[in-house]
C-alpha positions in Angstrom: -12.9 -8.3 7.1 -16.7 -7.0 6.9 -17.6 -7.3 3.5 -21.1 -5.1 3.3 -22.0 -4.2 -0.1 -19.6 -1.1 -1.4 -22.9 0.1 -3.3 -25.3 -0.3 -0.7 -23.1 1.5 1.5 -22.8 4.5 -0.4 -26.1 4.4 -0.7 -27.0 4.7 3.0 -24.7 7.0 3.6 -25.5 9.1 0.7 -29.3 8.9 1.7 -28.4 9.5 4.9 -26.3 12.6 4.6 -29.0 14.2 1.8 -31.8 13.4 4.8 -29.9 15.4 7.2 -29.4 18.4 5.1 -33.0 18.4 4.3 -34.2 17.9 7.9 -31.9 20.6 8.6 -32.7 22.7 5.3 -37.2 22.4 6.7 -36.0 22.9 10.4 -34.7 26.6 9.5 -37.3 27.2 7.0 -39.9 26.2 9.5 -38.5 27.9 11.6 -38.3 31.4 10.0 -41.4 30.6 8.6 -43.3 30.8 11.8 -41.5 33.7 13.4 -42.3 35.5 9.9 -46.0 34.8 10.7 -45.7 35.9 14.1 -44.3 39.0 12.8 -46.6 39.7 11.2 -49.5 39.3 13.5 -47.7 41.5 15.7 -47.4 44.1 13.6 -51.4 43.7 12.7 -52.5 44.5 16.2 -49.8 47.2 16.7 -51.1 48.7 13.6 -55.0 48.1 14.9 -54.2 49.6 18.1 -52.5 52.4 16.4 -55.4 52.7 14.0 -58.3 53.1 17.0 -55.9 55.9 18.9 -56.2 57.7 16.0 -60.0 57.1 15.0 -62.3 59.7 15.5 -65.5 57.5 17.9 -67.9 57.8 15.5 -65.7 56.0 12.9 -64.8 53.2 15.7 -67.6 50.5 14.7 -66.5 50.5 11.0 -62.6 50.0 12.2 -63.4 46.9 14.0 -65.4 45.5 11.5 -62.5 45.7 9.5 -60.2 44.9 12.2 -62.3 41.8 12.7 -62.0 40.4 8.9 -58.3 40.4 10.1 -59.2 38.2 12.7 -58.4 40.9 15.2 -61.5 40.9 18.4 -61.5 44.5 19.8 -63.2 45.3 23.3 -63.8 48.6 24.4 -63.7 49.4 28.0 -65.6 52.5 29.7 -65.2 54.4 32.8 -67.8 52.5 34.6 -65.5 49.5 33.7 -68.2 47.8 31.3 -66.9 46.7 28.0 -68.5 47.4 24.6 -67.7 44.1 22.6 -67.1 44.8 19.0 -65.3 42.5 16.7 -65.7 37.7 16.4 -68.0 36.5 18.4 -65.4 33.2 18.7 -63.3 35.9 21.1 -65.7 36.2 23.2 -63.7 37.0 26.9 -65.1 37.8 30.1 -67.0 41.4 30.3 -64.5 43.1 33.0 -61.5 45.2 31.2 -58.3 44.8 33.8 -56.5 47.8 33.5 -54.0 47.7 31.1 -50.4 46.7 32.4 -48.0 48.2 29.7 -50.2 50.0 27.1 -48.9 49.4 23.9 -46.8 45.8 24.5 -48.2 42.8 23.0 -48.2 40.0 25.6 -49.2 36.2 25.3 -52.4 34.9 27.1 -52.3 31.6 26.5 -53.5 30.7 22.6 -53.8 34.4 22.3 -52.0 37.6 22.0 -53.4 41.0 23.8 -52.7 44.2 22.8 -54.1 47.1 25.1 -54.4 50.6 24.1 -56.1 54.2 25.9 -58.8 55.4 23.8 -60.5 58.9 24.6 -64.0 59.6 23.4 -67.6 59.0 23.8 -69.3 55.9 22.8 -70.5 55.5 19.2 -72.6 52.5 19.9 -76.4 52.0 21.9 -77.6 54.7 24.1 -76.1 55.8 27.1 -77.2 55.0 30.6 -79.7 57.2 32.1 -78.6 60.2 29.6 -75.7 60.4 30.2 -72.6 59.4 27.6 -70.2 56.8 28.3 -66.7 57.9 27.8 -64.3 54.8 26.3 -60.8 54.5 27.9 -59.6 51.3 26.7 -59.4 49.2 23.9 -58.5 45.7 23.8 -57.2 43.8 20.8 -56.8 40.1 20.5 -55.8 37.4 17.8 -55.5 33.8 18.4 -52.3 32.0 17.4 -54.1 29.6 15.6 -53.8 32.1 12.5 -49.6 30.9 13.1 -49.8 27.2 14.1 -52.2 26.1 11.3 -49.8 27.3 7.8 -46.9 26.0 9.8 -48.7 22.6 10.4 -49.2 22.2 7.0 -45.9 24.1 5.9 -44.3 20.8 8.1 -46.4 18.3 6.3 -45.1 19.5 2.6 -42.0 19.5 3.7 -42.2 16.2 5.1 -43.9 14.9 1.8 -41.7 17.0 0.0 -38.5 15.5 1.8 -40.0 11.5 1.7 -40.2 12.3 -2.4 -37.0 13.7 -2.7 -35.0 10.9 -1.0 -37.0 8.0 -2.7 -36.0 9.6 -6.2 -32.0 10.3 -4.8 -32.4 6.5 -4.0 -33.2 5.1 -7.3 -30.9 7.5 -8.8 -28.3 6.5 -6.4 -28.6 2.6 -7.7 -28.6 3.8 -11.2 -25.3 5.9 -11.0 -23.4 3.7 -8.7 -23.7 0.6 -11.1 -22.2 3.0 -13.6 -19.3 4.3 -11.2 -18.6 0.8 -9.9 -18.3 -0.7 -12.9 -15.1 -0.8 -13.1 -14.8 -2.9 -9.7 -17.1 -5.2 -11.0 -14.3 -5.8 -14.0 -11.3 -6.0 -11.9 -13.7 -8.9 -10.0 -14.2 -10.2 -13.4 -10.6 -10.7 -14.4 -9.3 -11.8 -11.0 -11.4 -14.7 -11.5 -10.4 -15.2 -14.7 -6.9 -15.0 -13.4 -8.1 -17.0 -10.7 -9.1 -19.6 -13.0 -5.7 -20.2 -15.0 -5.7 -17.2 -17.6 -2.9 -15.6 -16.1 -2.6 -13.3 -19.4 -5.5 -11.3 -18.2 -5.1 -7.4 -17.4 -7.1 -4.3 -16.6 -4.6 -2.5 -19.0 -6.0 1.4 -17.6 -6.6 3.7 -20.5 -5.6 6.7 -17.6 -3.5 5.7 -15.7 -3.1 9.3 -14.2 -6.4 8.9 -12.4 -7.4 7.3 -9.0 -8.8 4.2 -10.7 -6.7 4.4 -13.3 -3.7 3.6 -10.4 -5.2 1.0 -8.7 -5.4 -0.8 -12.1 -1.9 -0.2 -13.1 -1.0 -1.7 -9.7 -3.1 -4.6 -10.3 -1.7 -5.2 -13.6 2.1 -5.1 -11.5 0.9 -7.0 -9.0 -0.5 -10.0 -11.1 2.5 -9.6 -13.4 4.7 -9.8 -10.6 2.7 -13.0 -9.3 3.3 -14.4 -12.9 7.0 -14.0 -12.6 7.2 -15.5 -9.2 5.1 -18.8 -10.8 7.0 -19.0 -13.4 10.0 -18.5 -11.7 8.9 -21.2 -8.9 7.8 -23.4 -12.0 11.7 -23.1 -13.5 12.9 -24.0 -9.9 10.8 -26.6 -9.0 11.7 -28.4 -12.0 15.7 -27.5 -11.6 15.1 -29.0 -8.5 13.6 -31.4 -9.2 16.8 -32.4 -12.2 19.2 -31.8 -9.0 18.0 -34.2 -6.6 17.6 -36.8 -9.7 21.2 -35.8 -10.9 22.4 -35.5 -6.7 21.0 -38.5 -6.0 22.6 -40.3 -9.5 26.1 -38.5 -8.4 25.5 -40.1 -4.7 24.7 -43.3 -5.8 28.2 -44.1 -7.5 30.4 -43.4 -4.3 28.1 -45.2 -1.7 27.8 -48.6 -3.9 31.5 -47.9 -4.3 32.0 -47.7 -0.8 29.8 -50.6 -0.1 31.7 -53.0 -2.4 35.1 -52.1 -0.8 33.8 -52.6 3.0 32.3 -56.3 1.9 35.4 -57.4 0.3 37.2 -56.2 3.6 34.7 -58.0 5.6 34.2 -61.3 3.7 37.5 -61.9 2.2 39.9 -60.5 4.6 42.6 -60.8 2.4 46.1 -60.4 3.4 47.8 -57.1 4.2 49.1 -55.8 0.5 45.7 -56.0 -1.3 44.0 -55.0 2.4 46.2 -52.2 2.3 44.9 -51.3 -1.4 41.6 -51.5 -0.9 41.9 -49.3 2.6 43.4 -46.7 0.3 40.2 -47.5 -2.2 37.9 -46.5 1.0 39.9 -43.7 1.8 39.4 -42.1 -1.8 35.6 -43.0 -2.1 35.2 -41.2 1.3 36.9 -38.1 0.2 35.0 -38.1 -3.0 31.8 -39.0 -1.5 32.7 -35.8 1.1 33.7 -33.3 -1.1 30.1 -34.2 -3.4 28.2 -33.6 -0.5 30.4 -31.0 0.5 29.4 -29.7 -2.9 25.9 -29.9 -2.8 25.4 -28.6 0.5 27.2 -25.6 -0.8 25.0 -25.3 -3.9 21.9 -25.5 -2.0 23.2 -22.7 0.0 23.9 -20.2 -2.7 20.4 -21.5 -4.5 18.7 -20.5 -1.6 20.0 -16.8 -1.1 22.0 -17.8 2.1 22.8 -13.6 3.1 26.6 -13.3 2.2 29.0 -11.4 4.5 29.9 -8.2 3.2 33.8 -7.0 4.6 36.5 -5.9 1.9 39.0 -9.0 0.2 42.1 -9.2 -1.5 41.9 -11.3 -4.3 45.0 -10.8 -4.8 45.7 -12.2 -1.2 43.4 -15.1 -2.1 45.0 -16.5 -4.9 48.2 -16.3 -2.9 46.4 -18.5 -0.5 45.0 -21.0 -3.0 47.9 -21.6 -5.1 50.4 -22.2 -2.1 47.7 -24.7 -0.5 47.7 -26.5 -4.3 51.5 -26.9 -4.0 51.7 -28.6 -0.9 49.0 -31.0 -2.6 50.7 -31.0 -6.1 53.9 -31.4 -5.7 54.8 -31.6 -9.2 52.7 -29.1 -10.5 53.9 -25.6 -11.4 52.1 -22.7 -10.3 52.5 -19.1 -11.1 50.6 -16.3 -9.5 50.7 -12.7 -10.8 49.1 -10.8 -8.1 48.6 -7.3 -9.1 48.0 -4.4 -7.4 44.5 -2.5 -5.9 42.6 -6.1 -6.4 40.4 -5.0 -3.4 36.7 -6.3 -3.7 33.7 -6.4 -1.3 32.0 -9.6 -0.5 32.5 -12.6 1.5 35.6 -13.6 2.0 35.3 -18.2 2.6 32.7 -17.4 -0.5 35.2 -16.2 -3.2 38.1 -18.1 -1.7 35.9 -21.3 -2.6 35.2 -19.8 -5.9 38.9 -19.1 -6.5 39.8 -22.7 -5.2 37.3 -24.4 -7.3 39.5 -22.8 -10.5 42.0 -23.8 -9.6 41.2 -27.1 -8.6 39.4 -27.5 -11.8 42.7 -26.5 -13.5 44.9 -29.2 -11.5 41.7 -31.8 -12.5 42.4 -30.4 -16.3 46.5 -30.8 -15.9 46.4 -34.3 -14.5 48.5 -32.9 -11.5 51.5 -32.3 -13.4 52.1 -29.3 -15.8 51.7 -25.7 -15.3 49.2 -23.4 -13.8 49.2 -19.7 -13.5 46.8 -17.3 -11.5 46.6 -13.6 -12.6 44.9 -10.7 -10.8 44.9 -7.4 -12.3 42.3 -4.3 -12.0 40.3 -2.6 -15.0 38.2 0.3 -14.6 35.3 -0.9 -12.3 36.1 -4.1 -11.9 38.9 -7.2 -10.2 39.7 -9.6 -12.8 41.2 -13.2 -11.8 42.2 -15.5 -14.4 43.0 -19.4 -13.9 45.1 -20.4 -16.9 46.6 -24.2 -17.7 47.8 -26.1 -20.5 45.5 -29.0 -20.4 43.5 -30.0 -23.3 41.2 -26.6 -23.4 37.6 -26.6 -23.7 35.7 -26.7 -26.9 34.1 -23.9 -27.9 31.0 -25.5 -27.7 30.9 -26.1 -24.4 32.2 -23.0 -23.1 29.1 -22.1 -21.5 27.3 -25.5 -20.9 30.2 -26.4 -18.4 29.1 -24.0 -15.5 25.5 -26.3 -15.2 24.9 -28.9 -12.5 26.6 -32.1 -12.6 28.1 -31.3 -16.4 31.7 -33.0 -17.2 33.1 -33.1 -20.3 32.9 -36.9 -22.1 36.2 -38.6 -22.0 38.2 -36.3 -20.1 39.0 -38.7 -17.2 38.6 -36.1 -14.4 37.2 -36.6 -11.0 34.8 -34.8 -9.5 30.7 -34.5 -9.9 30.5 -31.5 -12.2 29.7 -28.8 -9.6 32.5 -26.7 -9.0 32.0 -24.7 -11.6 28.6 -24.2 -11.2 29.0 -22.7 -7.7 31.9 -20.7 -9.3 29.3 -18.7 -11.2 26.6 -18.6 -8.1 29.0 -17.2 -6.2 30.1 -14.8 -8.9 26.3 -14.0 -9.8 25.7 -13.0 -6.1 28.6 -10.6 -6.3 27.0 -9.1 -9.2 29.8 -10.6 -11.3 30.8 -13.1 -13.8 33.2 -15.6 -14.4 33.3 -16.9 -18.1 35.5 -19.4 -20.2 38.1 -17.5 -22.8 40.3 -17.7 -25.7 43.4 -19.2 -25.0 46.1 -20.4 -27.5 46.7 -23.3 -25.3 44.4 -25.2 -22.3 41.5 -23.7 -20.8 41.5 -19.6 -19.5 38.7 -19.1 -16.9 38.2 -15.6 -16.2 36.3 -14.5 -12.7 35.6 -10.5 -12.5 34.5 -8.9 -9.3 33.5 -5.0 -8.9 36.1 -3.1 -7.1 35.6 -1.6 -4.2 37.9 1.7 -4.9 37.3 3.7 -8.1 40.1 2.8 -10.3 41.3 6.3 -10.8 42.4 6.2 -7.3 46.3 4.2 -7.1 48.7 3.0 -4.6 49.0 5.9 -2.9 45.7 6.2 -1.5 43.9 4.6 1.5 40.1 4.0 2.7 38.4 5.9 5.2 34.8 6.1 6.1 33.5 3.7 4.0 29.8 4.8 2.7 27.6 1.1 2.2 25.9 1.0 -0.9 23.3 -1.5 -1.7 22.7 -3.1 -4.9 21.2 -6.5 -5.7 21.6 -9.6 -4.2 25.0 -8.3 -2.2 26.0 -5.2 -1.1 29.3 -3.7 -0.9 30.8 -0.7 0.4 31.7 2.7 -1.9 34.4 4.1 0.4 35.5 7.3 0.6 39.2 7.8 0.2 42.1 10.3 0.7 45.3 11.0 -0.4 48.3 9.1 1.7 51.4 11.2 0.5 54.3 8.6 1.1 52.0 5.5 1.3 54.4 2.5 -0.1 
C-alpha cells in the first residue's frame, strides 16, 4: 500500500486543478482579448476609409493627420499611378499603388493590415505637374499589428504573474486549512497508538456520528471494542484451557498409573488363575474408564471449538426411548420409566443430543448406584421440548446446583465413577442448540431438566404434518421453521 502523504496529496491535486482553471480562465480571456483588439482596429480603418470617401480634397491633409495619431498610414494614389504619401513616416511602402483588389475588405500583408478605398477629386497637396491637376483615385490605409500583439504580450505576462501569485497564496492556505480538516486523522492516529500500546479503554467517542467522519469513528470505536472482546474472550479461553489440560492431564494420570500397576503385577508376579482372573477384570475397567475419559475430552474439545453441528429434525421423544432401553440391558436391576409425550420434535443434531440425553441418564444410574428407579419425561411447552432425567439418589445440594455442569467437578464423597464431564458437555451441547439444561427442585434425588426449542409452533397438534420446511438461522445452530398443513385423519 502507497502511503504518500494524504495532505500533500490534496495539495497537489488541489494546486493542480485551481492551475488548470486559471490557465484555462487567461487562455479565453487572452483570447477574446486579442480578437477585441483586432476588432477594433478593423473597425478604425473601415471608419478611415469611410471618412476619406466622404472628405471633400481640400479637407484630405487634415484627415490623415488625424488618421495618423491613430496610427493609421494613408497613401494616395493618382491617375498617373504616383502616390502622395500622407500619414507615419515608419509606413513607409514602396511608391507604386497596385490597383486595389476588393475595395473596401481589410486584408493581411504580413505585420500589417490594408484597407483600399476609391477616392475622386483633385489633389490638395504641391503643385501639379506641368499645370495641369492630378486627379486622386485611390487611397490606401494601413496599421501595423503591432498596436494588437504588444497589450496582449503584456496582457499574458499579468496573467502569468497574476496566476504564479494566486497559486503560491492557495498553497499556503491549502497547508493551513488541511491541518485543520485532517485533524481528526491525526487523532484517530493518536489513539490507535495509544491502543496500540496497551490502553485498550481508549475511544474516538464521535460527537456526530451522523456525519462522514463522525461514521468512520463510530466504526472504529466498534471495531476496537469488538477487538477488546475477542482479547478478553481469548484471555478467559486461554486460561480455561489452560485449567483443562492441567485438570485433563490430572484426570489421565489416575487411569494410566492404574493401568500400569495392574500390567506389572501380571507381568512380575504371574499369580495363579483366580487373582489373574481379578486383576484382568481390574485392566478391563481401567481401560473402559480410561476410554470413556478420553472419549470425554475429545468430545468437549469438539463442542469448545464450534465443531458445525448437523441440522435435520429429532425426536426426543424417540431418543429417550433409545437411551433408556440401552440403560436396561446394562442395568439389569435398575427401573426405568420413560414418559414420552407427544410433538417432542426438535432441530439439531441427532448423535449430539442423543449423547446429551445419555449423559443424564448415565449420570442418574452413577447417582442410583445401579439399582433403584429412574424415570425420563418428555413433554412440549409453548416454544420449547423439555426432557427431564429424574432419580432417587441422594439429590444435589442446592449449592451446587450450578457448579456441577463445570469441567472435571464431582461432588465430595459421593463414590461415583467418572471424571466430572458429562455434564459439562450436557450444557455445551444444550448451549449450541440455543437451550439449557438446569438442575431442579425435586422432593426426592436429583431432577435435571434439558429444554430444546421446538421445531413446530406449539399451537399446531397431532393432527398436523410438515411440509416445506423454511431454514431459519439463529446463533450458533440453525434450525428449520417449517411450514405446516392440516392432515384431517392423521393418527
Amino acid at each position: 500500500m502507497r502511503t504518500v502523504s494524504l495532505r500533500l496529496r490534496v495539495t497537489v491535486a488541489t494546486l493542480v486543478v485551481l492551475a488548470l482553471s486559471l490557465a484555462g480562465f487567461a487562455v479565453a480571456v487572452t483570447i477574446n482579448y486579442r480578437s477585441g483588439l483586432e476588432q477594433d482596429l478593423n473597425k478604425r480603418l473601415i471608419g478611415g476609409g469611410l471618412a476619406l470617401q466622404r472628405t471633400a480634397p481640400s479637407d484630405l491633409k487634415q484627415l490623415t493627420s488625424s488618421l495618423a495619431l491613430e496610427g493609421i498610414v494613408v497613401r494616395l494614389g493618382t491617375g498617373s499611378g504616383t502616390v502622395t504619401k500622407l500619414g507615419a513616416s515608419e509606413h513607409d511602402r514602396p511608391a507604386t499603388v497596385a490597383p486595389p483588389a476588393r475595395p473596401g475588405t481589410v486584408r493581411s500583408d504580413g505585420n500589417l493590415l490594408v484597407l483600399e478605398v476609391p477616392v475622386d477629386g483633385s489633389a490638395a497637396a504641391g503643385k501639379p505637374a506641368r499645370g495641369r491637376p492630378e486627379v486622386i483615385s485611390t487611397a490606401r490605409l494601413t496599421a501595423s499589428q503591432s498596436s494588437v500583439d504588444s497589450p496582449v504580450r503584456q496582457l499574458i505576462v499579468v496573467e502569468v504573474v497574476a496566476g504564479l501569485i494566486v497559486v503560491a497564496l492557495a498553497a499556503l492556505l491549502l497547508l493551513l486549512g488541511l491541518r485543520t480538516a485532517l485533524s481528526p486523522l491525526a487523532r484517530v492516529s493518536r489513539v490507535a497508538a495509544r491502543i496500540a500500546a496497551g490502553d485498550r479503554g481508549q475511544r474516538l467517542n464521535p460527537d456526530r456520528p451522523d456525519t462522514e467522519l463522525g461514521r468512520m469513528a463510530a466504526s472504529f470505536d466498534e471495531m476496537v471494542g469488538a477487538l477488546a472482546d475477542s482479547v478478553e474472550r481469548a484471555n478467559r479461553s486461554e486460561a480455561a484451557m489452560r485449567g483443562f489440560l492441567a485438570a485433563a492431564s490430572h484426570e489421565l494420570r489416575t487411569p494410566i498409573a492404574a493401568l500400569h500397576a495392574t500390567v506389572e503385577t501380571l507381568l512380575r508376579e504371574q499369580p495363579p488363575r483366580p487373582e489373574r482372573d481379578a486383576l484382568e477384570a481390574q485392566l478391563a475397567r481401567e481401560s473402559a474408564r480410561l476410554g470413556t475419559l478420553v472419549d470425554d475430552l475429545l468430545g468437549l474439545a469438539r463442542l469448545e471449538g464450534g465443531d458445525s453441528l448437523r441440522r435435520e429434525e429429532v425426536d426426543l421423544a424417540e431418543v429417550a426411548r433409545e437411551v433408556a432401553d440401552d440403560a436396561r440391558t446394562h442395568q439389569p436391576d435398575l427401573e426405568i420409566d420413560v414418559s414420552p409425550g407427544d410433538d417432542a420434535i426438535v432441530t439439531g443434531d441427532a448423535d449430539a443430543l442423543s449423547r446429551a440425553v445419555r449423559n443424564l441418564v448415565d449420570n442418574a444410574v452413577a447417582a442410583t448406584g445401579g439399582a433403584g428407579r429412574l424415570r425420563v419425561e418428555v413433554a412440549r411447552t409453548d416454544a420449547d421440548v423439555v426432557l427431564r432425567v429424574r432419580d432417587d439418589g441422594p439429590g444435589v445440594p442446592s449449592g451446587q446446583r450450578e457448579r456441577i455442569f463445570d469441567e472435571f467437578v464431582r461432588l465430595d464423597g459421593n463414590g461415583r465413577p467418572g471424571a466430572g464431564l458429562g455434564l459439562a458437555i450436557v450444557r455445551r451441547i444444550a448451549e449450541q442448540h440455543r437451550g439449557t439444561v438446569v438442575c431442579e427442585d425435586a422432593e426426592h434425588g436429583a431432577c435435571f431438566a434439558l429444554r430444546i426449542p421446538a421445531t413446530i409452533p406449539a399451537t399446531y397438534g397431532r393432527d398436523h404434518r410438515v411440509t416445506d420446511p423454511q431454514i431459519v438461522e439463529t446463533g450458533a445452530l440453525s434450525w428449520k421453521r417449517p411450514q405446516v398443513k392440516t392432515s384431517k385423519g392423521a393418527g
